[in-house]
Every structure is written in structure tokens, then in C-alpha cells.
DOKOLMI-467842 format. One record per residue (C-alpha): residue number from 0; x, y, z. Coordinates in nm, 4 decimals, decimal comma, always signed. Each point is the difference from the previous one (the first is absolute). Example, Ala and Ser with C-alpha at 12.3 -4.5 7.8 and 13.67 -1.06 7.14 Angstrom:
# residues 2
R   lolo         px         py         pz
R      0    +1,2300    -0,4500    +0,7800
R      1    +0,1370    +0,3440    -0,0660
# end
This chain:
# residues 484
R   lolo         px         py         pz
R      0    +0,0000    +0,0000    +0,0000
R      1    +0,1304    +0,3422    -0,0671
R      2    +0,1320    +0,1842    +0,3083
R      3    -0,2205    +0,2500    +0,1589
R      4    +0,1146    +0,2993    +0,1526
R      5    -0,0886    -0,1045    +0,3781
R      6    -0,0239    -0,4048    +0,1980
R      7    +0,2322    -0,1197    -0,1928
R      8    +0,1444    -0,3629    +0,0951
R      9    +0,3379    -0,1032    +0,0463
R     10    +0,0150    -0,1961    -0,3523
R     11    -0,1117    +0,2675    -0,1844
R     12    +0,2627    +0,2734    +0,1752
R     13    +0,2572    -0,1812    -0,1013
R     14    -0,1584    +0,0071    -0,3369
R     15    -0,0752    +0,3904    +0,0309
R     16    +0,4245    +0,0235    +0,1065
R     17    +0,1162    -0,1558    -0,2922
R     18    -0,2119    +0,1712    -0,2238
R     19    -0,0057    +0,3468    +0,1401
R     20    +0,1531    +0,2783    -0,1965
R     21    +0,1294    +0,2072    +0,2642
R     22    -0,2087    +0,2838    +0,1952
R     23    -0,1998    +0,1042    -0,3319
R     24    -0,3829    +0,0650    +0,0900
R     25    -0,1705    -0,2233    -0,2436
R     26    -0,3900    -0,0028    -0,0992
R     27    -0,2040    -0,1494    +0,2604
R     28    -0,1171    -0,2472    -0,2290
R     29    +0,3559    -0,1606    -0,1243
R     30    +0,1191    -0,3070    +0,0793
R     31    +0,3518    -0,1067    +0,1240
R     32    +0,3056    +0,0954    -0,2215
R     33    +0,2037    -0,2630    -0,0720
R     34    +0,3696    +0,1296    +0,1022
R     35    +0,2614    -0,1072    +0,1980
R     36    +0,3144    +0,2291    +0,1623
R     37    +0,3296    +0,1057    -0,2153
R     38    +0,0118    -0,2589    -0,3409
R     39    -0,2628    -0,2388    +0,1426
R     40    -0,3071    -0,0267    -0,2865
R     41    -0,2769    -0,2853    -0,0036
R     42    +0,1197    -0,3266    -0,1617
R     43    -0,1945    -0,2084    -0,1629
R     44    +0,1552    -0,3537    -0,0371
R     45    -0,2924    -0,2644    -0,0364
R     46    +0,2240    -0,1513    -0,2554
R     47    +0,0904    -0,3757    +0,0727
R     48    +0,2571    +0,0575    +0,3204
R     49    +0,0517    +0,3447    -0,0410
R     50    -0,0461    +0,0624    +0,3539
R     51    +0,2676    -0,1400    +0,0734
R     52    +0,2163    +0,3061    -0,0723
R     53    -0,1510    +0,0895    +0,3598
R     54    +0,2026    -0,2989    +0,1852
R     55    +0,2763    +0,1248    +0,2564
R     56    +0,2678    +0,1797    -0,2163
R     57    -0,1674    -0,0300    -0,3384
R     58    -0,0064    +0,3030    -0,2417
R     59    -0,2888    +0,1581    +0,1083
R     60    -0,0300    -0,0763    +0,3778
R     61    -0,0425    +0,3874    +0,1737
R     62    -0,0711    +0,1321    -0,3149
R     63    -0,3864    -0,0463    -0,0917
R     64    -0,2765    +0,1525    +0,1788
R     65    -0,2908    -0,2113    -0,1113
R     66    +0,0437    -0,3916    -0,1348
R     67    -0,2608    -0,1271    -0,1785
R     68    +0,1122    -0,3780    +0,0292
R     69    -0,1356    -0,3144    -0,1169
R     70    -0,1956    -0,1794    +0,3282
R     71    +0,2353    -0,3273    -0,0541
R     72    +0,2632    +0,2901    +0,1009
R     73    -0,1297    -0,1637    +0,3487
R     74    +0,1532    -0,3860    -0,0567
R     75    +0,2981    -0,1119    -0,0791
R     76    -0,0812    -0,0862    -0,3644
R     77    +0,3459    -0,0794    -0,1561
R     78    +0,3277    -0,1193    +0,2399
R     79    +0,1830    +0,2540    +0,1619
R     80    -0,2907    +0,2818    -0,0394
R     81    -0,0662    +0,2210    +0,2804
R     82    -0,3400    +0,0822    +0,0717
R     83    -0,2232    +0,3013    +0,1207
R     84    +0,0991    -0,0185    +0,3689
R     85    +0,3844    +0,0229    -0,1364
R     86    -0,0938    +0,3081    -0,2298
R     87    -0,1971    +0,1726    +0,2889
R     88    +0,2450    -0,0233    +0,1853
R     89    +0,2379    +0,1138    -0,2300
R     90    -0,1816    +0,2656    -0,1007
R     91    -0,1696    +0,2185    +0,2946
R     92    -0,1188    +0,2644    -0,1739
R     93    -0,1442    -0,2076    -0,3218
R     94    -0,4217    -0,0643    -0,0110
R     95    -0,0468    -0,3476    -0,1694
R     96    -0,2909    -0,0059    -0,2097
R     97    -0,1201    -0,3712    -0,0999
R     98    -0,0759    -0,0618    -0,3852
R     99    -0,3992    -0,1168    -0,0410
R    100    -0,1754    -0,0063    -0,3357
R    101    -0,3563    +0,1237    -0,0388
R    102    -0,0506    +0,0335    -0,3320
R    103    +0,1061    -0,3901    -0,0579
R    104    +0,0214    -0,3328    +0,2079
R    105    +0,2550    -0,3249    -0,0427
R    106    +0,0711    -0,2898    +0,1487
R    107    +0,1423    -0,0021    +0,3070
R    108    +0,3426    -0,1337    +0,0830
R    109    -0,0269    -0,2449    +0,2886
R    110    +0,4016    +0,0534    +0,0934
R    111    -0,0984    +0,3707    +0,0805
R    112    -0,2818    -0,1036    +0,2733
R    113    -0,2223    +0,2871    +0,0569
R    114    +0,2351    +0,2851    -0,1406
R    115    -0,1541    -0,0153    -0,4009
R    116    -0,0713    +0,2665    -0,2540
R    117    -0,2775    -0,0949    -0,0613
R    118    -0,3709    +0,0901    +0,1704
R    119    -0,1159    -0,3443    -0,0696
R    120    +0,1075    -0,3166    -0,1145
R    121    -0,1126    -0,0872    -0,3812
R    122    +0,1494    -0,3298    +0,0758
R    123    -0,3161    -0,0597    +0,2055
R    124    -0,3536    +0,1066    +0,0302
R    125    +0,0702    +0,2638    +0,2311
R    126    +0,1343    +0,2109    -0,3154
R    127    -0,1768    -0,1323    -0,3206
R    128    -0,3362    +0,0860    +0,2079
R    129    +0,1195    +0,3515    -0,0567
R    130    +0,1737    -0,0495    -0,3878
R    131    -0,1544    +0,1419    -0,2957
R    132    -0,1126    -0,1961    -0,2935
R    133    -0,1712    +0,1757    -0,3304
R    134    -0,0819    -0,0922    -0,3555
R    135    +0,2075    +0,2801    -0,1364
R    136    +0,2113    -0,1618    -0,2283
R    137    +0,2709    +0,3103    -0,0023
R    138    +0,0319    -0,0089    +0,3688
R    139    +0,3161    -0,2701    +0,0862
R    140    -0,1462    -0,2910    +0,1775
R    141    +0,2681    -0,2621    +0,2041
R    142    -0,0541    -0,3661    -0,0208
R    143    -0,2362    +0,0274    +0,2858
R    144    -0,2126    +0,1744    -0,2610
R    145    +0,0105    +0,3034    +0,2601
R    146    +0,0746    +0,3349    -0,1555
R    147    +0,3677    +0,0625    +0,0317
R    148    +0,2922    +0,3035    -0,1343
R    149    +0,1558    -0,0486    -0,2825
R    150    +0,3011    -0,1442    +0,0558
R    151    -0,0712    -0,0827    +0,3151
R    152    -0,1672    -0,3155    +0,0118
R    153    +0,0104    -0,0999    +0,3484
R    154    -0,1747    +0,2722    +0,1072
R    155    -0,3524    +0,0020    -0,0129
R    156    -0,2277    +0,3411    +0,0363
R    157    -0,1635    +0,0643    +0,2992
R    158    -0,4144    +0,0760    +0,0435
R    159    +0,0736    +0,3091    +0,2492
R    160    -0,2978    -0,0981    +0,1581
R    161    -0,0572    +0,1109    +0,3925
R    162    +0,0622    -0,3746    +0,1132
R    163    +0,3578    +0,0499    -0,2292
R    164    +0,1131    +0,3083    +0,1797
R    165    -0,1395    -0,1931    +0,3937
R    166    +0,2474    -0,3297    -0,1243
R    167    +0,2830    +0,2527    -0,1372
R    168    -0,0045    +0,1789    +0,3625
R    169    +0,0173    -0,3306    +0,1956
R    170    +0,3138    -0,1451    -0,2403
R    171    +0,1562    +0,3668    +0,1198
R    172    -0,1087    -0,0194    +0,3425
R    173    +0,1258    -0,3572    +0,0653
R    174    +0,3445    +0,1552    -0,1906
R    175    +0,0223    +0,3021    +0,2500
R    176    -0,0779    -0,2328    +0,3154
R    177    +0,2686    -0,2580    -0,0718
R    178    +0,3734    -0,0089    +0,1179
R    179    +0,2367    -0,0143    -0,3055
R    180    +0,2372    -0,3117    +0,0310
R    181    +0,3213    +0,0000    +0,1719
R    182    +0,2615    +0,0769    -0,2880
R    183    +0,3908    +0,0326    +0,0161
R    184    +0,0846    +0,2120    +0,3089
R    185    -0,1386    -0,0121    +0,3764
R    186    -0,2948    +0,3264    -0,0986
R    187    -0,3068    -0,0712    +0,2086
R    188    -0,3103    -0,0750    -0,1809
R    189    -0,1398    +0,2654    -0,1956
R    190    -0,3091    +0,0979    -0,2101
R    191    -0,1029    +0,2015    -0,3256
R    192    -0,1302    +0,3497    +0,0696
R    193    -0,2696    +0,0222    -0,3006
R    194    -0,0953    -0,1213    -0,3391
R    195    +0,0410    +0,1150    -0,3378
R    196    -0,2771    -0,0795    -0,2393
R    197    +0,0933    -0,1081    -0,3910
R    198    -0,2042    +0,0471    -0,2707
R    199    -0,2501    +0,2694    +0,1362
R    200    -0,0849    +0,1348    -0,3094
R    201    -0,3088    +0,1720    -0,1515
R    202    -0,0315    -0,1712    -0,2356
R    203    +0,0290    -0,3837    -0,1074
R    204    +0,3567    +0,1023    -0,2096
R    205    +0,2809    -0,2416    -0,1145
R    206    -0,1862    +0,0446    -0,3471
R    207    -0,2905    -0,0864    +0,0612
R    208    -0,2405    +0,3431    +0,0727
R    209    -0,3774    -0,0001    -0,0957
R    210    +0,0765    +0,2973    -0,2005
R    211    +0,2314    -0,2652    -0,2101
R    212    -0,1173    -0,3194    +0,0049
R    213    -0,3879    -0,0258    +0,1065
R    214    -0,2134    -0,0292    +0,3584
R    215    +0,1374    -0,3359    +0,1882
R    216    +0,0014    -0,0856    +0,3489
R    217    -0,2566    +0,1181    +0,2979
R    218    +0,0422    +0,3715    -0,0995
R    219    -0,2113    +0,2166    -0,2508
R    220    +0,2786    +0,2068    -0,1303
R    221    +0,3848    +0,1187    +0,0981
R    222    -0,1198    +0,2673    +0,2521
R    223    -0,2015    -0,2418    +0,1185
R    224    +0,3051    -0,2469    +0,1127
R    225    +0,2024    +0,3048    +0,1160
R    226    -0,2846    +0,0075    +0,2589
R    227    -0,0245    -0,3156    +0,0858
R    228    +0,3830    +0,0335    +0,0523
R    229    -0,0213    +0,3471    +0,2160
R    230    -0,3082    -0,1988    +0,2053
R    231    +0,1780    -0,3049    +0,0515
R    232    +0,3418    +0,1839    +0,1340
R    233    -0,2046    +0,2195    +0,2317
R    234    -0,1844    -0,3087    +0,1537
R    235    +0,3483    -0,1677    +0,0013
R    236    +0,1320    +0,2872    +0,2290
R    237    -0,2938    -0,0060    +0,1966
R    238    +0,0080    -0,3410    +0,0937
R    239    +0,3228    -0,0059    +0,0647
R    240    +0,0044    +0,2582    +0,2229
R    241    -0,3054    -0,0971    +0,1981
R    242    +0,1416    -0,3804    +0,0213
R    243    +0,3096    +0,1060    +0,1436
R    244    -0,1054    +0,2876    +0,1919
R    245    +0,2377    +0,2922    -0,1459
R    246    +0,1131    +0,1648    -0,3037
R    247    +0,2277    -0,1915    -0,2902
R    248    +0,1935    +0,1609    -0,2162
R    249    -0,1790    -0,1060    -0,3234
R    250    +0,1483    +0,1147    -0,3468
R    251    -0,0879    -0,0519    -0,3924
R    252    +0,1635    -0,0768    -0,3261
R    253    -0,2183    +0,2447    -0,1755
R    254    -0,1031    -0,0812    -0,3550
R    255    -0,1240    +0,2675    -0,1815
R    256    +0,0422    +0,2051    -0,3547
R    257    +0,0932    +0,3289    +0,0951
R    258    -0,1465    +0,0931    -0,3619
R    259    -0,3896    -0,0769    +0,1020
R    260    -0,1737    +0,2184    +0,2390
R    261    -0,2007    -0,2454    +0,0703
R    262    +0,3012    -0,2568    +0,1636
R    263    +0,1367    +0,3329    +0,1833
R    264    -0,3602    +0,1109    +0,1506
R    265    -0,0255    -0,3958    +0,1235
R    266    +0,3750    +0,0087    +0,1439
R    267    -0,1170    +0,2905    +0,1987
R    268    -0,3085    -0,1231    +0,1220
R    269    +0,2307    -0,2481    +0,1663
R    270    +0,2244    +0,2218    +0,1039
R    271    -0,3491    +0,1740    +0,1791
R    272    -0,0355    -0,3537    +0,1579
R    273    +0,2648    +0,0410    +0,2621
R    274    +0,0733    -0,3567    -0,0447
R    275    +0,3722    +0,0596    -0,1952
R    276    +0,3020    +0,1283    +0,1980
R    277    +0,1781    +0,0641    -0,3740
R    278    -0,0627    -0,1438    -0,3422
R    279    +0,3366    -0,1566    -0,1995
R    280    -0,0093    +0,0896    -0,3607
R    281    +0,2477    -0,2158    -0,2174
R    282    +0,1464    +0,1329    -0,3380
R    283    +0,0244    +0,3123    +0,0190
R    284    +0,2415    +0,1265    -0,2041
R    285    +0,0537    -0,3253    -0,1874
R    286    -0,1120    -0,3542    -0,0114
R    287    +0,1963    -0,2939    +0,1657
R    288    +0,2434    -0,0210    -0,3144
R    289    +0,0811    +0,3465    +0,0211
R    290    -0,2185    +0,1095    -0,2933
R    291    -0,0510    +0,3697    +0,0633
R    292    -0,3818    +0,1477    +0,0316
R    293    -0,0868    +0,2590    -0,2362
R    294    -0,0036    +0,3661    +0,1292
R    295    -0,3991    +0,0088    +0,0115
R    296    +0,0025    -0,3050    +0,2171
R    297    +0,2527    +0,1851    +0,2499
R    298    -0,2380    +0,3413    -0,0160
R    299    -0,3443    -0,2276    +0,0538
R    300    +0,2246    -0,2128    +0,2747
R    301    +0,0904    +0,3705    +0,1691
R    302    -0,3629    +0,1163    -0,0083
R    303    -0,1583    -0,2950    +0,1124
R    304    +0,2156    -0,0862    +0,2967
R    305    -0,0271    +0,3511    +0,0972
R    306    -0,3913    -0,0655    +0,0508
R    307    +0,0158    -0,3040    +0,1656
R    308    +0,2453    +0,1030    +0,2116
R    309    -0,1486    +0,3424    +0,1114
R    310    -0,3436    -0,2409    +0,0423
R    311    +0,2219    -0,1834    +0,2700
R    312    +0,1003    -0,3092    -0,1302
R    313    +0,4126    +0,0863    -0,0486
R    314    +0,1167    -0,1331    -0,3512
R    315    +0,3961    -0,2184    +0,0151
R    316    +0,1440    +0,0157    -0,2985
R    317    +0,1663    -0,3089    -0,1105
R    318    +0,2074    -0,1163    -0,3157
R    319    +0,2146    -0,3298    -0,0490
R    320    +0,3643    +0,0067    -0,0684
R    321    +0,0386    -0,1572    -0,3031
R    322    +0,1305    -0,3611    -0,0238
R    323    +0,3200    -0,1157    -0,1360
R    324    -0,0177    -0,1837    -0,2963
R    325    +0,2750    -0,1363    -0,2091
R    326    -0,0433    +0,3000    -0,2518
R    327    +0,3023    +0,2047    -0,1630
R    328    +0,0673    +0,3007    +0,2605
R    329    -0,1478    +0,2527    -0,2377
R    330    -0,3239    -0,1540    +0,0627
R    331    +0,0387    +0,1932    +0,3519
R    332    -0,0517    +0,3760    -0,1497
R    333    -0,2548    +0,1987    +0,1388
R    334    -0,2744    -0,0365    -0,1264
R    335    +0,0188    -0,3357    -0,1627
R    336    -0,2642    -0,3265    +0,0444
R    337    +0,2219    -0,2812    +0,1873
R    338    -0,3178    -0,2272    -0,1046
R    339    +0,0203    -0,3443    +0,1206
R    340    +0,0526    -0,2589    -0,3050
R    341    +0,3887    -0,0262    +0,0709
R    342    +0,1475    -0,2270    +0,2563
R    343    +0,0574    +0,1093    +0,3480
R    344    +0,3830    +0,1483    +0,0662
R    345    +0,1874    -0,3300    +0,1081
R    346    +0,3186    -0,0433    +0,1851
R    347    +0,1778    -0,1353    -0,3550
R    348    -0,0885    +0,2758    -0,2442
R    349    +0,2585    +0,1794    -0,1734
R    350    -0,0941    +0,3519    +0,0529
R    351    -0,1405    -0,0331    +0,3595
R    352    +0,2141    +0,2474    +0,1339
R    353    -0,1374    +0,3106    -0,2412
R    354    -0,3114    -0,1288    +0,0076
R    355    +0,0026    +0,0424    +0,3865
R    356    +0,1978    +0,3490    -0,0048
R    357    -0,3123    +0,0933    -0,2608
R    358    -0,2762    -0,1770    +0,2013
R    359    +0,1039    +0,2144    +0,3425
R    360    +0,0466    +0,2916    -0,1606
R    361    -0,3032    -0,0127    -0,1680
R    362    -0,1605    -0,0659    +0,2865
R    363    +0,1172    +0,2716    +0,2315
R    364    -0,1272    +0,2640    -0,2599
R    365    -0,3146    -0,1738    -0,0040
R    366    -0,0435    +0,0512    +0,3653
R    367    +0,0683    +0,3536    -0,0595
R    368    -0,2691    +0,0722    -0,2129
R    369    -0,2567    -0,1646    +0,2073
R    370    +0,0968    +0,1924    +0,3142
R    371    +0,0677    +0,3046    -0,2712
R    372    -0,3500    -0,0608    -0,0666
R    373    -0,1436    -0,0253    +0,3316
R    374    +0,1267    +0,3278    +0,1100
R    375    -0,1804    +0,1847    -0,2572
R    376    -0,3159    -0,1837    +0,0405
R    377    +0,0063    +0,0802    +0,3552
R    378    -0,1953    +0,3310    +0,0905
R    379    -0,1073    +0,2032    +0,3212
R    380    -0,2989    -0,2123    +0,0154
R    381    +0,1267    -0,3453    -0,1134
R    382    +0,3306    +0,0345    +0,1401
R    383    -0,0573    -0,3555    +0,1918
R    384    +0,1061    -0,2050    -0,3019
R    385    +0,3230    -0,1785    -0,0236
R    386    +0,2242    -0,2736    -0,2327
R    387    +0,1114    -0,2921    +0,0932
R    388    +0,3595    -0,1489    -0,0143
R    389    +0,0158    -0,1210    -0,3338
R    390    +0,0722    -0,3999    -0,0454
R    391    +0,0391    -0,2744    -0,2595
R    392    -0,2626    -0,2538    -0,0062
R    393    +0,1059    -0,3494    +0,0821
R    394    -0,0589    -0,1365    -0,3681
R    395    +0,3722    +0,0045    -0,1112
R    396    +0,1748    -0,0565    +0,3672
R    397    +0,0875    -0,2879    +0,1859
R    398    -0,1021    -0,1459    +0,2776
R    399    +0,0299    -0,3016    +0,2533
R    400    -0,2215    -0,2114    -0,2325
R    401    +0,2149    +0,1030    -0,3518
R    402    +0,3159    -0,1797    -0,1536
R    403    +0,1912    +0,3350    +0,1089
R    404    +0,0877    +0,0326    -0,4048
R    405    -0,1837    +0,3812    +0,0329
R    406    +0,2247    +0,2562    +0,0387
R    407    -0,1816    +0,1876    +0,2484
R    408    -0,1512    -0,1246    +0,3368
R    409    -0,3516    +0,1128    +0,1432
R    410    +0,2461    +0,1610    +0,2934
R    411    +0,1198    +0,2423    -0,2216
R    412    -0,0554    +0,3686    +0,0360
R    413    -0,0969    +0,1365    -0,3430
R    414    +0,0946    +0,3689    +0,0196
R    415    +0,2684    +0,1366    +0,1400
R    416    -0,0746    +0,2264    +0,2849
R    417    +0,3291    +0,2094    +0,0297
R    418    -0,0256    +0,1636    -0,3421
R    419    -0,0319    +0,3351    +0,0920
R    420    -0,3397    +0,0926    -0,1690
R    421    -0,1707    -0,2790    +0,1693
R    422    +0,0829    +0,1116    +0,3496
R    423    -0,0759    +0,3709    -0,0982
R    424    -0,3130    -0,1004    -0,1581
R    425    -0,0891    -0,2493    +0,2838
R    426    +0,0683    +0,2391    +0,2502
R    427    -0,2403    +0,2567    -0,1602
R    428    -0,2888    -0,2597    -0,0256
R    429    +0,0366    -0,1349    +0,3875
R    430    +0,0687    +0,3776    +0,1044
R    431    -0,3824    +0,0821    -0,1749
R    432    +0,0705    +0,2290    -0,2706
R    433    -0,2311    +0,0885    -0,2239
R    434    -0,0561    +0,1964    -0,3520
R    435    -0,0533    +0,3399    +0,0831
R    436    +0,0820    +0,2117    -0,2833
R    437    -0,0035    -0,1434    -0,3917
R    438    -0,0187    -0,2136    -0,2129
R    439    +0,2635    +0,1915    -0,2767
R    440    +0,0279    -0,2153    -0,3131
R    441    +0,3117    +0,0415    -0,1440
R    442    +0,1479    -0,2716    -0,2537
R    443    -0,2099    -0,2335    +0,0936
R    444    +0,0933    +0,0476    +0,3727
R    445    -0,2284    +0,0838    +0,2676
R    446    +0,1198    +0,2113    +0,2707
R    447    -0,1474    +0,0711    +0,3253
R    448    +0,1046    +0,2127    +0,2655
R    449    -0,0620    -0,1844    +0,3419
R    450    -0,1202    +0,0800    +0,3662
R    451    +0,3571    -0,0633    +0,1677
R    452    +0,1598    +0,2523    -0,2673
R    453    +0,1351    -0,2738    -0,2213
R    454    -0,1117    -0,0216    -0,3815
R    455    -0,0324    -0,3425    -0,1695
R    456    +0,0109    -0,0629    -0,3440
R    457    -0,1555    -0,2804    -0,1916
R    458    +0,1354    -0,0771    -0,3460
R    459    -0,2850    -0,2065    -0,1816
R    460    +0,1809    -0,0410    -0,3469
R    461    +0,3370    -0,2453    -0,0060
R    462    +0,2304    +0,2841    -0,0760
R    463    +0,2461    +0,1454    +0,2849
R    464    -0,1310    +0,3796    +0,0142
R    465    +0,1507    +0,2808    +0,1738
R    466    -0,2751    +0,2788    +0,1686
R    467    -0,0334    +0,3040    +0,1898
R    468    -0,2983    +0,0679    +0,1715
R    469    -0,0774    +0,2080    +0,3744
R    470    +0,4234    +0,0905    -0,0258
R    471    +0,1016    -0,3251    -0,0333
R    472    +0,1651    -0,1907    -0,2817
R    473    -0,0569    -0,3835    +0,0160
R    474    +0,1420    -0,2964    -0,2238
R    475    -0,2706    -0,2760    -0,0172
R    476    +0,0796    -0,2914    -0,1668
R    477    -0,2730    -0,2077    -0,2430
R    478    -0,2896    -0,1421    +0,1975
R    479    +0,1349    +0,1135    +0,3588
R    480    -0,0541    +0,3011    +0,2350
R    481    +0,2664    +0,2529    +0,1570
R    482    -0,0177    +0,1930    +0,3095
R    483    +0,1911    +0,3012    +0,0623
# end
């Protein structure tokens, strides 16, 4: 549930401490802001064992203010892993958020016990009571005959029905009530602090809109699943809270087109809910292979997580480092499509070594143009957005169940925090500052003039450009951000 300004419990404090961006005076109505102190951002590392660059002396441990982890973060699911007590531990100041999909139910995994992503088990008739079956013949279908994603076959679509959202809240509360296992070190048992909700979009998505492909499933139109959604997360809070007798932090991987009015007047009629402490937005700036959005998509992204933002429902903006891929080094320029057809980067290929040298510093001026972006999306009265820390997912990586033939483990920070426009740029989005005077278009740069002073420039062509704007000159390479 989103804070409120007075009673606030103990879990959601902590939540409020992490997130709060210093002594600003924000609208009564906003929810927490995701932030942590000095370079600590939100991570989110659901990826298969990514959580496990929280262990004692792994690359992130002290420096992420909110995990969103997978629940089997909890059990010791390969040899040698540490678990959630360990990373608690470890990590003091770090709220642990645990990974539950609404939008779309598997089977569970017996190994994990009771710590599952999933609100109900398809395996069983506890989740294909709530699965989704329709005569559609462009809607995927799994070989359950439930409707499914494309591409995602063992996941079936969920009914968002009231009785959905009452077993989704019971899978969370049995999550938050029970001790993690005991991992590598001595920590004393330890729980999650909240959940983070997948797939809470407003409309059915992953290709397959009403606008697109026809009326299927229980709902009459797209708006009409967007409300199911909005209902079924607010009666998910509810319960939740009511069951366990406080607040949980309880945040949402928002899907919705910033294009349509109609997806940004549902997303804040959530936010208006006061069920969502802050709503994770991935690909901003670019997809998960690094190719770039179009400068209309980053102007409707600005506008519309402005409004859902001010409407109290703080927007994290999140993009994917891209993956390495046994691709000539040039395929690393700014700008450029990584795609996904060529073999992951192994430890045997010729050119690993420029590939890598590419890959990071690709990477780092990535993250630079997402927290670039950020800083000019931010205004007086949505100043309680944030980024997260910017991560590979686990696709090309090893990990304790691999052959070890990738080149890069799942422990593996993907951008380099020391380059100096990272911390700068870091330090301006965890010290609040916000857009205050601008946008100047020059070159294809935008150029803001920020709260603390600072100006940030965001280059959106692939070209290195040089600017002046507000009596500074700044050099922004392709596809990245500068602060100066």
C-alpha cells in the first residue's frame, strides 16, 4: 500500500527511508520515492540468480536501495548460494521486494516450497480454475489450451477475477510470513519486506490488444482488462494488508503506451488507488538489445510519467544493459540493434576481449542516458521518480546450472560505477534534482538546466555533439547523457 503521511508501520518506514528524496515537501497524494543515499538506485534483478550479486562481498552488496528479487532468492536453489537472510544481513539499508506475477500464472516449482512467482499453481486446479481459455484463434493458446504470451508458453493468462487477486494475496502473505532458509554465513533468519507485481498492465499486451486482434477472454474491451487489472491490485493490497494487520510495500511493473490517453488516464486511476508505492517502467530509452526508442517515444514517455507520477504513483525508469553476443566490436556503437540471432559471447571466441571493452562501454553510456533522461523528466511536481541501476538480463550469463562456456557470470556487475558521469549523474538523481528550466534543442541534444544548479544534456542522435546551453559547454557522446 502506498505510504500515508501519518500511522505508518515499521515495514513501510523502512520503505518510506529508502525511497525518500531528502526533506522536499511532496504532494499529499504521492507515494514513496524510490531512492536510496549517495550511488544507491533500485535494482531490479528477477533474472535467474541475479540476486545473488547481494551475497556478502558481491558487487552490489551496500549499493542498492530497493531489490526486487526473485522469491526462490529465499532457498538455497543452486550449491554454494546464499540466501535472503545472508543478503539482509549484508545489506542493512536494502528493502527486498519479492517477484509475484499477476498478469500470468505457472507451475510451481516444488524445490522452492512456498517462495513461487506465481499467484497460483497452473500445475493444479488451484490455478487453471482461474486460467483463461477463448476461441480467438489470434490469441496464443499453450498446450493446456489456456490462453498464453507469445513466446511464452508456460505461462498461461490470468481471469483477474476478485477470487484471483484473494489467492494472489495469500501466495504473498504466506511469502512475507515465512523465514528465508539458512544460506552461507551465520545471519539470523530473515524475511522479504514487500512484493512487486509483474505484468500489471492495462491492457492484455505482448501482441495481443483488442484494438489488434479481436474481443477474447472475460473482458469486453482493452480498458476493460486495464480495470479488471487496477481492481484486482487494489483488492490485492487490501487483503494483504487486512490479513497481516499493517501496511506492505506493494509495487507494479506498469504496462502501458505512453502514446494512448486512454492507457495513461487508467495508469493514473491506479495511481488514485493508493495501492502502488512506485510503478517500474522497463525500456525506456531502448529495448533489451539496446535498440534505441525514437524521439517521440522519449517525449510521450516524459509526458506520461510526469502524470502518473504527479497522480502519486512514482514512475522507475528501467532499461537493460545490452547482452554480449559474439558480434564484431563495431556492433557496440551507439545506437546500434545487438538483436539476439548470434551466439552468446563464449570463453573461446576470438575477439572476446573487444567485444567486452565494446559491450561495457556501451553499456555505461547507456546508463547515462537513462538517468540523463530521468533528470529531465523529473519536475517540481513529479520530482519522486527515479532509475534503476541498470543490469544485463541473465539470458547470455552463466550460472551454477550452465557448462561455464559463457563468458560472463550472472554475478557480474554490468556497468561500471566509477566512470565519472555515472556517479555525477547518480548523485543528481538520489540527491532529487529535477528539470527546472528547459528543454533547449540544440543538435539533436536536449538540455535542461536542473534544481541543484547542474545542467544535463541528452544527446538522442549517435553522433558525439559538443553544446552550450545556461553557460555551460557539454560534450555528450551518441545515445548517452552529460552532467556538468
Amino acid at each position: 500500500m502506498r505510504l500515508k503521511a501519518a500511522g505508518v508501520t515499521a515495514v513501510s518506514t523502512a520503505l518510506a527511508l529508502a525511497f525518500a528524496v531528502g526533506t522536499l515537501v511532496t504532494p499529499a497524494s504521492a507515494g514513496s520515492v524510490p531512492k536510496g543515499s549517495g550511488q544507491q538506485l533500485p535494482a531490479y534483478l528477477q533474472g535467474y540468480r541475479q540476486g545473488q550479486l547481494l551475497c556478502p562481498g558481491a558487487a552490489l552488496t551496500g549499493k542498492v536501495s530497493v531489490a526486487i528479487v526473485d522469491p526462490m532468492t529465499a532457498t538455497t536453489d543452486a550449491p554454494g548460494d546464499c540466501t535472503l537472510s545472508d543478503m539482509k544481513a549484508a545489506n542493512p539499508g536494502t528493502t527486498f521486494l519479492a517477484y509475484l506475477n499477476i498478469g500470468a500464472m505457472r507451475d510451481a516449482e516444488p524445490w522452492n516450497g512456498v517462495f513461487r512467482n506465481s499467484c497460483a499453481d497452473t500445475a493444479t486446479s488451484e490455478g487453471r480454475q482461474f486460467a483463461v481459455t477463448t476461441p480467438n484463434p489470434k490469441v496464443a493458446v499453450n498446450e493446456d489450451g489456456f490462453a498464453s504470451y507469445p513466446g511464452y508458453s508456460y505461462l498461461t493468462v490470468a481471469d483477474l477475477s476478485p477470487a484471483y487477486a484473494d489467492a494472489c494475496a495469500a501466495t504473498a502473505r504466506t511469502i512475507l510470513t515465512t523465514d528465508a532458509q539458512r544460506g552461507t554465513t551465520n545471519a539470523p533468519a530473515a524475511r522479504f519486506d514487500g512484493i512487486f507485481l509483474d505484468d500489471a498492465s492495462m491492457s492484455p499486451s505482448h501482441g495481443q490488444d483488442m484494438v489488434d486482434v479481436g474481443q477474447w477472454g472475460p473482458w469486453a474491451s482493452d480498458d476493460a482488462y486495464g480495470k479488471a487489472l487496477i481492481a484486482a491490485v487494489q483488492r490485492f493490497d487490501a487483503t494483504l494488508t487486512r490479513t497481516l494487520g499493517r501496511d506492505v510495500p506493494v509495487a507494479v511493473n506498469l504496462g502501458v503506451y505512453p502514446a494512448w490517453s486512454n492507457q495513461v488516464d487508467l495508469a493514473t486511476e491506479l495511481a488514485a488507488t493508493g495501492s502502488v508505492d512506485f510503478a517500474l517502467r522497463e525500456h525506456v530509452v531502448s529495448n533489451g538489445t539496446g535498440r534505441p526508442a525514437p524521439l517521440v517515444d522519449l517525449e510521450q514517455a516524459t509526458a506520461a510519467y510526469r502524470a502518473i507520477t504527479a497522480a502519486g504513483m512514482p514512475v522507475v525508469e528501467h532499461d537493460y544493459s545490452v547482452p554480449l553476443r559474439e558480434l564484431p566490436a563495431a556492433a557496440y556503437r551507439q545506437g546500434g540493434d545487438i538483436g539476439s540471432s548470434a551466439p552468446c559471447l563464449r570463453d573461446g571466441f576470438g575477439a572476446r576481449a573487444s567485444v567486452v571493452a565494446a559491450g561495457k562501454a556501451r553499456r555505461v553510456l547507456d546508463h547515462r542516458m537513462t538517468l540523463g533522461h530521468l533528470l529531465q523528466t523529473r519536475t517540481v511536481s513529479a520530482r519522486q521518480m527515479t532509475a534503476t541501476l541498470s543490469q544485463a538480463e541473465p539470458t547470455c550469463q552463466d550460472n551454477a546450472w550452465d557448462d561455464d562456456a559463457n563468458f560472463e557470470t550472472v554475478t557480474t556487475v554490468s556497468v561500471a560505477a566509477s566512470d565519472p558521469q555515472v556517479t555525477a549523474l547518480t548523485k543528481a538523481v538520489t540527491g532529487g534534482a529535477y528539470a527546472t528550466v528547459g528543454p533547449v534543442t540544440l543538435s539533436g541534444v536536449n538540455v535542461v538546466k536542473l534544481s541543484n544548479g547542474s545542467v544535463v544534456a541528452v544527446n538522442t542522435t549517435n553522433l558525439t555533439r559538443s553544446v552550450s546551453a545556461y553557460g555551460k559547454t557539454l560534450t555528450v557522446p551518441g545515445r548517452s547523457a552529460t552532467i556538468g
